[in-house]
C-alpha positions as a Markdown table, in Angstrom:
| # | Residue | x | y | z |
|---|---|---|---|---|
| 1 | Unk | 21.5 | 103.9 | 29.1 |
| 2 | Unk | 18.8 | 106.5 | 28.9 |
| 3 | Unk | 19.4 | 106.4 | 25.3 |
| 4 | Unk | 18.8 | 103.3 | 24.9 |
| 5 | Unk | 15.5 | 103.3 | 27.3 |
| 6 | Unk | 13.8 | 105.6 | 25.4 |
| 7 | Unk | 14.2 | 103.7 | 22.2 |
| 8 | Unk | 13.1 | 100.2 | 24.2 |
| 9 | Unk | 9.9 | 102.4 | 25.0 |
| 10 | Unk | 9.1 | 103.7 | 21.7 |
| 11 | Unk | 9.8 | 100.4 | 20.1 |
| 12 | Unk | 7.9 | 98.3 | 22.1 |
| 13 | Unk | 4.3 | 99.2 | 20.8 |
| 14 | Unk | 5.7 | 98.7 | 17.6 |
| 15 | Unk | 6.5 | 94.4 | 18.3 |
| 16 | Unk | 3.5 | 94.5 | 20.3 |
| 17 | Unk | 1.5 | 96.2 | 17.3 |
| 18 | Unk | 3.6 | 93.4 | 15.2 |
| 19 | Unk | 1.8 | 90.5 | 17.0 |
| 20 | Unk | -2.2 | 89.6 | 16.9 |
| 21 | Unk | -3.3 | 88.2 | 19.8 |
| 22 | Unk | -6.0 | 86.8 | 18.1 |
| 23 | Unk | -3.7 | 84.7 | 15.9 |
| 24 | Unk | -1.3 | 82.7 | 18.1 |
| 25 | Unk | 0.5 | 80.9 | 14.9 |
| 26 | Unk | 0.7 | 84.4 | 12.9 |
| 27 | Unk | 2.7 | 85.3 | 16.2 |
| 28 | Unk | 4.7 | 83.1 | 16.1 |
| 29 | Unk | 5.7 | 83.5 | 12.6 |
| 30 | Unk | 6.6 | 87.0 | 12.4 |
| 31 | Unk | 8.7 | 86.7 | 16.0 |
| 32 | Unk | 10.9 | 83.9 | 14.0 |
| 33 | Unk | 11.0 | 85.9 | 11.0 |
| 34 | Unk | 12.0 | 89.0 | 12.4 |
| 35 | Unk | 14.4 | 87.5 | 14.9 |
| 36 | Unk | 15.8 | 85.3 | 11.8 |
| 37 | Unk | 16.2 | 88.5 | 10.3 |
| 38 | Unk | 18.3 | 90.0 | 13.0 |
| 39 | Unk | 20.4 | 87.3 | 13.3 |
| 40 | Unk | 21.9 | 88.1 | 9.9 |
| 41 | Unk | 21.7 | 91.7 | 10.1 |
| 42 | Unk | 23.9 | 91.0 | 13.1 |
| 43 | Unk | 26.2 | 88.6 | 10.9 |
| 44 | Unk | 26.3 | 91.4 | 8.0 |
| 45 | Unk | 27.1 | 93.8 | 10.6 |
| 46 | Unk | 30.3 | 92.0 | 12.2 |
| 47 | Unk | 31.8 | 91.7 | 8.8 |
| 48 | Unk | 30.8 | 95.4 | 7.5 |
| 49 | Unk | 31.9 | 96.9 | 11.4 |
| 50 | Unk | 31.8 | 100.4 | 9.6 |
| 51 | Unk | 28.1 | 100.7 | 9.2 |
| 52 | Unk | 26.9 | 100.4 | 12.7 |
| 53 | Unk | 26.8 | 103.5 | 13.1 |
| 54 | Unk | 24.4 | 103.9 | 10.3 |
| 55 | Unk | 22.5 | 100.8 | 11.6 |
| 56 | Unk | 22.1 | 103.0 | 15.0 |
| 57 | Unk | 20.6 | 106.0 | 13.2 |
| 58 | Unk | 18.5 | 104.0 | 11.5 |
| 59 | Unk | 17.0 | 101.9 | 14.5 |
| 60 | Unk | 16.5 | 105.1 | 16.4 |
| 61 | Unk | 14.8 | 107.3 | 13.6 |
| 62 | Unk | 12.4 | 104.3 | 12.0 |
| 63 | Unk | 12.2 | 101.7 | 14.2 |
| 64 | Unk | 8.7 | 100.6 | 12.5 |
| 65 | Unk | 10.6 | 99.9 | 9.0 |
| 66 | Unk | 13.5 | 98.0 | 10.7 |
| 67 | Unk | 10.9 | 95.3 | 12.4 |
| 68 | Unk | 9.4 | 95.1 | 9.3 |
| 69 | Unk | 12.6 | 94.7 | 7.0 |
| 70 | Unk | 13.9 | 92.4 | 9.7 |
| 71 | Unk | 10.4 | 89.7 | 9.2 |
| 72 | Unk | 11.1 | 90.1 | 5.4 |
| 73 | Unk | 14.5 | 89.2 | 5.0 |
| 74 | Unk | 13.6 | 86.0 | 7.9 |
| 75 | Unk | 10.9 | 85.4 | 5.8 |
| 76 | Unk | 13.1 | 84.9 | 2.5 |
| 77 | Unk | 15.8 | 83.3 | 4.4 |
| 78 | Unk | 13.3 | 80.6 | 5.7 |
| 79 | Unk | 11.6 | 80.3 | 2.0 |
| 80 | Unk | 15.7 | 79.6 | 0.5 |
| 81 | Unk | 16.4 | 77.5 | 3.8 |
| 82 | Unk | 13.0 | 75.5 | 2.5 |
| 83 | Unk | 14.2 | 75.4 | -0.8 |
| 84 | Unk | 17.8 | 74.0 | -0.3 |
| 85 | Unk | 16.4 | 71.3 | 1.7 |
| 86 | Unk | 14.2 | 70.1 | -0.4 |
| 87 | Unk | 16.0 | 69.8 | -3.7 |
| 88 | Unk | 19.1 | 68.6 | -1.7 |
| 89 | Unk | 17.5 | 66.3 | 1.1 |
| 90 | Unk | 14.2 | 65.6 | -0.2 |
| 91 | Unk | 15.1 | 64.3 | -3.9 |
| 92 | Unk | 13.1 | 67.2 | -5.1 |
| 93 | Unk | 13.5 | 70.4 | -6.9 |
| 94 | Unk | 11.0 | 72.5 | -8.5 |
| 95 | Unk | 8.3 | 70.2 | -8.8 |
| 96 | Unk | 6.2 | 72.6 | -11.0 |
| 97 | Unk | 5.1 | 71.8 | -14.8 |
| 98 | Unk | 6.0 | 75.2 | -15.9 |
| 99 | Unk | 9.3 | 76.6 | -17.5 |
| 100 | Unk | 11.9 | 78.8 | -15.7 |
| 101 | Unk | 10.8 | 82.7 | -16.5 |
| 102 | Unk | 13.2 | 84.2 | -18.9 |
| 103 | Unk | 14.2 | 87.5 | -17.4 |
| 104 | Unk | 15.3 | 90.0 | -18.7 |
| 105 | Unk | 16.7 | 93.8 | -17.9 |
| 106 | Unk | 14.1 | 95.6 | -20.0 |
| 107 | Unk | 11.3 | 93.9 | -18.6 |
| 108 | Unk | 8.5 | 95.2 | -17.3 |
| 109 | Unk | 6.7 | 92.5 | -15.7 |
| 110 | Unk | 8.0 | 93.0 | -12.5 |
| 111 | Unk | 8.3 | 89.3 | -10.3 |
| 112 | Unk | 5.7 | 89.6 | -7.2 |
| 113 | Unk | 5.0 | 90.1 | -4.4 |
| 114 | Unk | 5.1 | 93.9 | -4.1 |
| 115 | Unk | 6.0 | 96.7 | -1.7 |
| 116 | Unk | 3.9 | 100.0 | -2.2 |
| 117 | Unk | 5.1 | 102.8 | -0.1 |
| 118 | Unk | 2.9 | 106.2 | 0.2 |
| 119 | Unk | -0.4 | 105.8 | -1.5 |
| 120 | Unk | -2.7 | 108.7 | -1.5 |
| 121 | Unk | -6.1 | 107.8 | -1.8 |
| 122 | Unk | -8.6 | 109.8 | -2.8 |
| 123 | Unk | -12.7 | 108.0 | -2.7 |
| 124 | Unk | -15.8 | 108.5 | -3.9 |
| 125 | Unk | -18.4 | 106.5 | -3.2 |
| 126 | Unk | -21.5 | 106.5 | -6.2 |
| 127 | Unk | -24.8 | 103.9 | -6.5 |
| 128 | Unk | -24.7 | 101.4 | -9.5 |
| 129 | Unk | -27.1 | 98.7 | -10.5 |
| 130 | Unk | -27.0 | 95.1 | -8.8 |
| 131 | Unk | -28.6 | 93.6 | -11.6 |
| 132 | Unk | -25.6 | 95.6 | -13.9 |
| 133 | Unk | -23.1 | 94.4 | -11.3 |
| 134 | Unk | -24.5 | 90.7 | -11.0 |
| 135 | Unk | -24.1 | 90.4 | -15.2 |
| 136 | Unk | -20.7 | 91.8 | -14.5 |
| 137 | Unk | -19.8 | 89.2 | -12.2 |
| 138 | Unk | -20.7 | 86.4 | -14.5 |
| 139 | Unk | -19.5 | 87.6 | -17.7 |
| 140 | Unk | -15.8 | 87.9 | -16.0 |
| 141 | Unk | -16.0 | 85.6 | -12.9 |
| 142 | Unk | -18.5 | 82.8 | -13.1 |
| 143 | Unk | -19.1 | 82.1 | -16.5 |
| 144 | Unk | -15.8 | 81.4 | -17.2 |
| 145 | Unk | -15.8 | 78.9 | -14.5 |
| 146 | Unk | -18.7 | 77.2 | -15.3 |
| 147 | Unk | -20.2 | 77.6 | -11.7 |
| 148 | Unk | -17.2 | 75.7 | -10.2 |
| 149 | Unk | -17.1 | 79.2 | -7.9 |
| 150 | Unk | -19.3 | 81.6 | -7.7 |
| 151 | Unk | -19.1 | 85.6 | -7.3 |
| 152 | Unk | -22.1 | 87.5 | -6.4 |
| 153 | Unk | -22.2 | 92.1 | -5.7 |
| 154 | Unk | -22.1 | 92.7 | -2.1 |
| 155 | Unk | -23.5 | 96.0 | -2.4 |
| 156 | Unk | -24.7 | 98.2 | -4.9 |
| 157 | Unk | -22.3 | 100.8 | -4.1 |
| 158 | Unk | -18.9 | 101.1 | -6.1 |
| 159 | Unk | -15.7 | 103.0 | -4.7 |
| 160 | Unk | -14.0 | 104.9 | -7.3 |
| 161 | Unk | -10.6 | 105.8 | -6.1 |
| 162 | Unk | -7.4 | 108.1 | -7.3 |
| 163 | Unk | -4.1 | 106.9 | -6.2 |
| 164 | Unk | -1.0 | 108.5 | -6.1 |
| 165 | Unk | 1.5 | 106.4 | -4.7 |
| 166 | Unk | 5.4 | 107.5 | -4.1 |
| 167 | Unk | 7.1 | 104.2 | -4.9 |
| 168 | Unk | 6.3 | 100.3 | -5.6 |
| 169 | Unk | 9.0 | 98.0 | -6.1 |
| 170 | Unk | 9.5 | 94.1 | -6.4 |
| 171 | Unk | 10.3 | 92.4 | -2.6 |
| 172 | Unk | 12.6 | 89.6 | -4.0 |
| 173 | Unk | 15.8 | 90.3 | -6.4 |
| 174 | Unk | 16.2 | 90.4 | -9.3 |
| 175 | Unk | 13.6 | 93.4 | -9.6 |
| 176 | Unk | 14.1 | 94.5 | -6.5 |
| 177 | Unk | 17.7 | 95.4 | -7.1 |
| 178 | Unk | 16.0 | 97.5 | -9.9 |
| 179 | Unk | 14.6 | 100.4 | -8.4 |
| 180 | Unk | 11.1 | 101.4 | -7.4 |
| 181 | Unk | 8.2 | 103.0 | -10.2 |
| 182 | Unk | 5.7 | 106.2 | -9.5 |
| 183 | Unk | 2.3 | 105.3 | -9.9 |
| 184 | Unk | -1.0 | 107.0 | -9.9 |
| 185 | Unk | -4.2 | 105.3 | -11.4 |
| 186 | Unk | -7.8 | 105.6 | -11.1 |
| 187 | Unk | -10.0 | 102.5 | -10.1 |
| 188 | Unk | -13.5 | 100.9 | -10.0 |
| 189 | Unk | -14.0 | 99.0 | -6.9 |
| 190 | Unk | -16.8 | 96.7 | -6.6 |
| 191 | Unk | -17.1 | 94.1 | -3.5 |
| 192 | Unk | -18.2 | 90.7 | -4.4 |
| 193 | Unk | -19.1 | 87.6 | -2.1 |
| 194 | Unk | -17.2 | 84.2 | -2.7 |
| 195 | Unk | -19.3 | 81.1 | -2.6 |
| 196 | Unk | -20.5 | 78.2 | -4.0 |
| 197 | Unk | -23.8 | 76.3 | -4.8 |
| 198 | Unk | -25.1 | 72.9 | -2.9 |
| 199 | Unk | -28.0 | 72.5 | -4.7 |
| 200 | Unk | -30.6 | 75.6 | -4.3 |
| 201 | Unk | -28.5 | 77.0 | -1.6 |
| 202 | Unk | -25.7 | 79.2 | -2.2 |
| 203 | Unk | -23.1 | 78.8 | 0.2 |
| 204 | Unk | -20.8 | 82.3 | 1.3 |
| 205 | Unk | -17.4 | 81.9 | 2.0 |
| 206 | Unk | -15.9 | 85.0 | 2.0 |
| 207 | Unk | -15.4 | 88.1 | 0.6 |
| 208 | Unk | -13.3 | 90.1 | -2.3 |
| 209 | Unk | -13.2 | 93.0 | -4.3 |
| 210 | Unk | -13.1 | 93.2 | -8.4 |
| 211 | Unk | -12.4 | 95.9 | -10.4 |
| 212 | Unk | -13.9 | 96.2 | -13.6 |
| 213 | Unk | -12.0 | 99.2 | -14.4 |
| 214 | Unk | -8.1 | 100.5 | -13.6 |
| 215 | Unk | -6.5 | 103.3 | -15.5 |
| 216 | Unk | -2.6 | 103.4 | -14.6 |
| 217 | Unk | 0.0 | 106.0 | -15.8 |
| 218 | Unk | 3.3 | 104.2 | -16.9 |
| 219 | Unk | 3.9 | 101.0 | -19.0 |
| 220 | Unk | 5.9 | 98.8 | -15.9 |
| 221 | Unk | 2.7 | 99.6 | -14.0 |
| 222 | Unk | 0.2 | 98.3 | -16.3 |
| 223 | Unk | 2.4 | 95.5 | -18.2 |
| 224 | Unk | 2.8 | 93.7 | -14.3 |
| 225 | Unk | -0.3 | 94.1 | -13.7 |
| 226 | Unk | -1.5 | 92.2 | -16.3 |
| 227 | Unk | 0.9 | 89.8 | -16.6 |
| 228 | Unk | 1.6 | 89.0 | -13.4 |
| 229 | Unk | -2.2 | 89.3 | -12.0 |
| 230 | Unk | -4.7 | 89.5 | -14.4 |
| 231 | Unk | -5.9 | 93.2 | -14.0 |
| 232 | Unk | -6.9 | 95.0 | -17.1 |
| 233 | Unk | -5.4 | 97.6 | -17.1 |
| 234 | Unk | -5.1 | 100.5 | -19.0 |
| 235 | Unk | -2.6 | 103.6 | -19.6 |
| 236 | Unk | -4.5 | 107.4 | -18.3 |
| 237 | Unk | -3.5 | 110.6 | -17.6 |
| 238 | Unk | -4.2 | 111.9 | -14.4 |
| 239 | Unk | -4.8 | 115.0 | -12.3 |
| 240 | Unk | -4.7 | 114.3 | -8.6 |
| 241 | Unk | -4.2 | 117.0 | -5.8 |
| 242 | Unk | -1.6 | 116.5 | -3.2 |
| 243 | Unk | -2.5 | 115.7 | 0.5 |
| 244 | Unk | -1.9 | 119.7 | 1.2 |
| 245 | Unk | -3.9 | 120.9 | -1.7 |
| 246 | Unk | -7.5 | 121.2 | -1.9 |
| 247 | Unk | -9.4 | 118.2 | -3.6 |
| 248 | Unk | -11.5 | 120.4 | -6.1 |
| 249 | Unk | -11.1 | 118.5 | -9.3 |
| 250 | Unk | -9.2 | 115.1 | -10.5 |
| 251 | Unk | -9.6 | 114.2 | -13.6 |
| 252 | Unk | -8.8 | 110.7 | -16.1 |
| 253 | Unk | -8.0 | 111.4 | -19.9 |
| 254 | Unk | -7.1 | 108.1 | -22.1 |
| 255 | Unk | -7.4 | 106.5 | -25.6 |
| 256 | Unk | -10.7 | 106.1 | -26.4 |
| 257 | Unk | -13.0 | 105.4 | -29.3 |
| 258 | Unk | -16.0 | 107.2 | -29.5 |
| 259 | Unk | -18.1 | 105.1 | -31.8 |
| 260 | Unk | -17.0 | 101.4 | -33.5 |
| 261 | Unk | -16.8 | 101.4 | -37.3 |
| 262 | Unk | -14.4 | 100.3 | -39.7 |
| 263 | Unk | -13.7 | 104.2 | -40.2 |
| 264 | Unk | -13.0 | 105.0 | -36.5 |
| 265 | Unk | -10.0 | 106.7 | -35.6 |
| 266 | Unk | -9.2 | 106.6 | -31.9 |
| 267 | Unk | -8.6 | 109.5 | -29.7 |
| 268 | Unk | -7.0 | 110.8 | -26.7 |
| 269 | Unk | -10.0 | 112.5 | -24.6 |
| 270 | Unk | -11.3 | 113.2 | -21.1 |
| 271 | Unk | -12.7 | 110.2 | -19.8 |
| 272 | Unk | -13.7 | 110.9 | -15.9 |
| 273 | Unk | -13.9 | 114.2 | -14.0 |
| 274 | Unk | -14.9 | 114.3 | -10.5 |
| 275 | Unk | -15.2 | 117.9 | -9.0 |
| 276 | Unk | -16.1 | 119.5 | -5.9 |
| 277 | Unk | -19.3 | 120.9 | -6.1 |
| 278 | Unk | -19.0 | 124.0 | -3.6 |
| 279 | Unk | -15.8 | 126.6 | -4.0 |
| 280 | Unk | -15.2 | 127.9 | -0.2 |
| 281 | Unk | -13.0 | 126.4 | 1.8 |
| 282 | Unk | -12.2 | 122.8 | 2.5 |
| 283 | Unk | -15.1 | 120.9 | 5.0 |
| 284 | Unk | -13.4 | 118.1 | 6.8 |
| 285 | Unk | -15.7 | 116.8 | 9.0 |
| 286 | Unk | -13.5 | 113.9 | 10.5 |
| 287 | Unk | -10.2 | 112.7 | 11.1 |
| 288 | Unk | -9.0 | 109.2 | 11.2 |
| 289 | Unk | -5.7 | 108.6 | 12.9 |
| 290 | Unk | -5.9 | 104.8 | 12.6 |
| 291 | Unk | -6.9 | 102.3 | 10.2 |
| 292 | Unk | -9.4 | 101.1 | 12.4 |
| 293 | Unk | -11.5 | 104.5 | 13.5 |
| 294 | Unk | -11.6 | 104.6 | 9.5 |
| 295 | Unk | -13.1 | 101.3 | 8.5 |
| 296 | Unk | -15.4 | 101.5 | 11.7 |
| 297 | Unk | -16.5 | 105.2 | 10.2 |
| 298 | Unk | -16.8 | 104.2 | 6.1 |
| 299 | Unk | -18.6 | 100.8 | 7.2 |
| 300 | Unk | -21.5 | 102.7 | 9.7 |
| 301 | Unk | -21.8 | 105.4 | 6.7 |
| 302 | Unk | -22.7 | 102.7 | 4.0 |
| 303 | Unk | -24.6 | 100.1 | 6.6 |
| 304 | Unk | -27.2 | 99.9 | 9.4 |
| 305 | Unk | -24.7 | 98.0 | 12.2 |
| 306 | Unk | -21.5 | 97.6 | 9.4 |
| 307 | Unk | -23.3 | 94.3 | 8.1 |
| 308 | Unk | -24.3 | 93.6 | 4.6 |
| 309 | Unk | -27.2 | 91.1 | 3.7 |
| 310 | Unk | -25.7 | 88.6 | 0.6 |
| 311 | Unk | -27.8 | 88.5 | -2.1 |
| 312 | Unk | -30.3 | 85.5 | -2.6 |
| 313 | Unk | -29.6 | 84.4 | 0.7 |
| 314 | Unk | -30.3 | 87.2 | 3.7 |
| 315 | Unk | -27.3 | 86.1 | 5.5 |
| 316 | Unk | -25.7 | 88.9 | 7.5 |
| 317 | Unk | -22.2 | 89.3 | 6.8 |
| 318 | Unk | -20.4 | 91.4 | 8.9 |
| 319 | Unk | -18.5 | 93.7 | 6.8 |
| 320 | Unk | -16.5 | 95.6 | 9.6 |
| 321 | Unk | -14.6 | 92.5 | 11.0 |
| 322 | Unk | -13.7 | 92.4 | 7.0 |
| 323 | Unk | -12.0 | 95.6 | 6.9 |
| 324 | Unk | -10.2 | 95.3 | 10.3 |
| 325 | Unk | -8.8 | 91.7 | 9.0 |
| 326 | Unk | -6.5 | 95.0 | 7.3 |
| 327 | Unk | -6.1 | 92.3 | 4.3 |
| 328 | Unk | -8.2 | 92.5 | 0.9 |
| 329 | Unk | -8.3 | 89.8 | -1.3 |
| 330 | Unk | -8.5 | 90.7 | -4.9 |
| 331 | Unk | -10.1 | 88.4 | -7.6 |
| 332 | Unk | -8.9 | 89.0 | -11.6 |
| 333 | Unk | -9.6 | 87.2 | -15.0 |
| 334 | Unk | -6.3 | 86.4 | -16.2 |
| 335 | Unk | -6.4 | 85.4 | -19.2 |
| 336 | Unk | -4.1 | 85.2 | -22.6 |
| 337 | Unk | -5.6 | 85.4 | -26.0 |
| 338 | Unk | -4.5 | 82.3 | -28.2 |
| 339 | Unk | -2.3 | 82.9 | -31.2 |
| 340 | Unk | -3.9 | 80.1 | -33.7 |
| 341 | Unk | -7.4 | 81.1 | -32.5 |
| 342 | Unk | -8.4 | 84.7 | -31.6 |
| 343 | Unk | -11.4 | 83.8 | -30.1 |
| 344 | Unk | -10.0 | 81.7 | -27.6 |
| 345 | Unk | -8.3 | 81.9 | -24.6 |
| 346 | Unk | -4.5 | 79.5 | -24.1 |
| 347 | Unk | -5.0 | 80.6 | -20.6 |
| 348 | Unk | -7.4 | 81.3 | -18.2 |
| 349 | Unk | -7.5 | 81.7 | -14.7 |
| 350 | Unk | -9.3 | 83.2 | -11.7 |
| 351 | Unk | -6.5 | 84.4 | -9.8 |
| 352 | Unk | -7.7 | 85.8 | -6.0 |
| 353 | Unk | -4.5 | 88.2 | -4.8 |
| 354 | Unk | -4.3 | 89.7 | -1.1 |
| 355 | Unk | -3.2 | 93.3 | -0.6 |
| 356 | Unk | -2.0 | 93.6 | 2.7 |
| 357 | Unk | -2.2 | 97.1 | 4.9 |
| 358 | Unk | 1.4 | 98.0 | 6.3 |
| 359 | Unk | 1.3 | 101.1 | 7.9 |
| 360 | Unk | -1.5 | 104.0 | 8.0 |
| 361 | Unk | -0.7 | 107.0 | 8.5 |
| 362 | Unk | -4.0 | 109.0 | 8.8 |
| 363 | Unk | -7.3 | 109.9 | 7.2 |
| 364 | Unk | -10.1 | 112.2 | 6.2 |
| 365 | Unk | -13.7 | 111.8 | 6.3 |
| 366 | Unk | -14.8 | 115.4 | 3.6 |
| 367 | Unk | -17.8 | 117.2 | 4.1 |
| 368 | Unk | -18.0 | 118.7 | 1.0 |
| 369 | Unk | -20.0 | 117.4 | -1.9 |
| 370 | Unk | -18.3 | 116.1 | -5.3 |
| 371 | Unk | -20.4 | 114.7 | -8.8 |
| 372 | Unk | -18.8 | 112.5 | -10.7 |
| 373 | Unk | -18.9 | 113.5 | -14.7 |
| 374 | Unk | -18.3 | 110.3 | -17.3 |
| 375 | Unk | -18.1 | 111.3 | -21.2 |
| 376 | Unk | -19.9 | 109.0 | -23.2 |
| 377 | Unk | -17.4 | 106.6 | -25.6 |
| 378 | Unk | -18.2 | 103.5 | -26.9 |
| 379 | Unk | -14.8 | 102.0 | -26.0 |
| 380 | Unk | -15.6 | 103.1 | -22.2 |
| 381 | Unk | -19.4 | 101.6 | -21.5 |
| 382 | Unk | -18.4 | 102.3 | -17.6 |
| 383 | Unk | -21.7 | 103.4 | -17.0 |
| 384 | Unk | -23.8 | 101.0 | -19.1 |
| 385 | Unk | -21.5 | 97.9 | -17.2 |
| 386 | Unk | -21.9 | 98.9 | -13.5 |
| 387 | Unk | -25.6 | 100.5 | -14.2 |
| 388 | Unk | -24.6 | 104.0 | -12.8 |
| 389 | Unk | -27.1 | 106.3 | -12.2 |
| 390 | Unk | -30.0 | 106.0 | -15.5 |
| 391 | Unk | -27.7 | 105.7 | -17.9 |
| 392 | Unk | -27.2 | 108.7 | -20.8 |
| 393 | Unk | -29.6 | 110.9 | -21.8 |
| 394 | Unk | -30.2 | 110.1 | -25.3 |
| 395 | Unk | -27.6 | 112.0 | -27.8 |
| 396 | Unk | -26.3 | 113.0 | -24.2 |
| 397 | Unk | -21.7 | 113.5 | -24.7 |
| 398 | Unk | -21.7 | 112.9 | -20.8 |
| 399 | Unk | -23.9 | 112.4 | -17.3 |
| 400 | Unk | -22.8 | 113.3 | -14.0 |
| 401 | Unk | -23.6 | 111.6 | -11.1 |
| 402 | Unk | -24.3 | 112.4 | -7.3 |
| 403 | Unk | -21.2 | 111.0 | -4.6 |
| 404 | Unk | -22.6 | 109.5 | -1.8 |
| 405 | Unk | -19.5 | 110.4 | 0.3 |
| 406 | Unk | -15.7 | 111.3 | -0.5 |
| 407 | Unk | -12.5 | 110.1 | 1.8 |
| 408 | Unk | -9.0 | 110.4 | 1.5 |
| 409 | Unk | -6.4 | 107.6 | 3.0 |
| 410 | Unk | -2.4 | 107.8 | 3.6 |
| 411 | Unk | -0.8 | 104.1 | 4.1 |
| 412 | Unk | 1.8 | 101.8 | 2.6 |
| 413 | Unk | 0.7 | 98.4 | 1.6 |
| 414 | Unk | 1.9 | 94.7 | 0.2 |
| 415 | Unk | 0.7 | 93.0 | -2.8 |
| 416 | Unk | 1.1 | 89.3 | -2.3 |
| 417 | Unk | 1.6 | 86.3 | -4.4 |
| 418 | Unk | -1.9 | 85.3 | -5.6 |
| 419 | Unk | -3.6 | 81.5 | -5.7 |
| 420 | Unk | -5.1 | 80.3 | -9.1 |
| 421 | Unk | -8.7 | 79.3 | -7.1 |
| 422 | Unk | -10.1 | 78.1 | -11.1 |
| 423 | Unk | -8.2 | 77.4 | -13.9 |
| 424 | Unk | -9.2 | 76.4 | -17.4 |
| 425 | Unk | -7.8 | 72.7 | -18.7 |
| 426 | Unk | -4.5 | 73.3 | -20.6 |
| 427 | Unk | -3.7 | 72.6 | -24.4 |
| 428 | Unk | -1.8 | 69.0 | -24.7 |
């Protein structure tokens, strides 16, 4: 009995921490997911009588990953439950224009959504350009669309992150019964604002971040990433500390080209190098131990009461309550070049993905000071593009820039189906 009193006391944060107040139906959900859940665990169990003792263990020693591995497996069983009654009572069946996906054991385009377990990340906040950022946002995003939606730079600051994360895997079979992938990558992050014109007025409707540029370090990585979502990825090699080793230098080397010509022969080379400026010992000035004390501390950092004017408009946006929603929608281009035409596209799509926060395990605020170093190639025009810094000195084979401030964060997240918000007409 006290046995199982102490686990009904250290579980019951968790369901509590399960459920927002603030969002009755979201409540609602995940109690009948999870609960769904249990009920087959429980049915699984009375037929497989010889693993309850594992079950116990288990229950007792992660009690935050059963609750959440109970409201998956409801979730699924409610999505086939949906499923079977509608192609069985509902005349229907998979109403969608597009063919069955051939799968097949070699593949690498891993079927969404995605668990992420253990990221590491390491960030570096530097200054770009809004003018550089706006043309990025409508050579990718708005141009495309013809103005149907339109993306506009939140700030002028960029986020560039390394990652090292310990496993990602698909949720639903058949990947999942495949196995999980390492991953570490390097990113550009770049928040833009989501609205759309009524005549001179450009109307805000919410936020998302882009990311002009992602380096990954294994093929499965970057051939679902592109597939599946749009992001352009590209193969790197990385050097990222661990969480118990001193952050002095991490470093991105891939293929590049240094100039275009017809001649050109491309290259493995250092691309990015950020390194800690002083040598003594480690300065962190702060610790985060929840998601929340983190976004409250990056968002008063980068903005006088955590709220960000929108471009063209002066309208406060209140970037705080963003962060805490502990969801970040992601917008890509996906896009497939046509095989009779090279210069066109046989799809295109503005696909807006969220990436969901699961579980944070702690953070660091570092007092130190970092500069960020970027070698001049013409295949990499990352600082020409986001307007970092003044651009290269002329004949210059690199620049380094100032950080503004460098964090590290320890979590677990979800990648989740995305939504098609524009698409281009199809081919008949």
């Amino acid at each position: 009995m006290t046995r199982q009193l102490d686990w009904y006391k250290k579980t019951k944060p968790l369901i509590q921490n399960t459920m927002n107040p603030n969002n009755p139906l979201q409540t609602i959900q995940t109690s009948f997911h999870t609960a769904l859940g249990a009920v087959s665990e429980f049915t699984a169990l009375l037929q497989e009588p010889q693993k309850l003792t594992n079950y116990f263990t288990r229950m007792q020693q992660r009690p935050d990953q059963l609750f959440q591995d109970l409201a998956v497996k409801g979730k699924n069983m409610e999505q086939d439950m949906n499923s079977f009654f509608k192609n069985y009572f509902c005349g229907g069946g998979d109403k969608s224009p597009y063919p069955k996906y051939i799968e097949r054991a070699d593949g690498q385009a891993f079927n969404q959504p995605y668990e992420i377990k253990g990221t590491k990340m390491y960030g570096f906040v530097v200054e770009g350009s809004m003018a550089k950022l706006q043309e990025v946002c409508d050579k990718y995003l708005n141009d495309p669309n013809n103005g149907e939606i339109e993306y506009r730079p939140a700030m002028n600051y960029l986020v560039l992150t390394f990652n090292k994360i310990d496993s990602l895997s698909s949720i639903y079979p058949p990947d999942y019964d495949k196995g999980t992938v390492h991953e570490e990558e390097a990113i550009f992050w770049m928040l833009t604002v989501v609205g759309k014109r009524v005549g001179p007025l450009f109307i805000a409707e919410r936020l998302a971040w882009f990311m002009p540029y992602v380096y990954v370090n294994n093929s499965p990585i970057l051939v679902s990433g592109r597939e599946v979502y749009g992001f352009f990825k590209e193969l790197g090699l990385f050097q990222i500390p661990e969480l118990n080793q001193e952050p002095d230098l991490f470093t991105v080397d891939t293929l590049v080209f240094k100039e275009f010509s017809p001649t050109s022969q491309s290259i493995d080379a250092r691309l990015l190098e950020v390194q800690r400026i002083n040598t003594g010992e480690n300065q962190t000035i702060k610790t985060w131990d929840t998601f929340e004390e983190a976004a409250r501390a990056i968002a008063s950092l980068l903005f006088d009461n955590n709220e960000i004017l929108i471009p063209g408009l002066q309208l406060p946006f209140n970037l705080l309550e963003y962060l805490l929603e502990k969801i970040v929608p992601l917008v890509t281009l996906k896009q497939i070049r046509d095989v009779e035409n090279s210069k066109k596209a046989c799809y295109q799509a503005l696909i807006e993905s969220p990436m969901q926060l699961q579980t944070f395990y702690g953070g660091k605020l570092f007092g130190d000071q970092f500069q960020l170093k970027i070698n001049n190639f013409a295949s990499q025009p990352i600082v020409q593009d986001l307007g970092l810094h003044k651009g290269y000195p002329a004949g210059s084979e690199s620049i380094t820039i100032p950080v503004k401030l460098g964090f590290v964060l320890h979590f677990d997240f979800t990648l989740k189906d995305g939504k098609a918000v524009w698409q281009a007409p199809q081919k008949n």
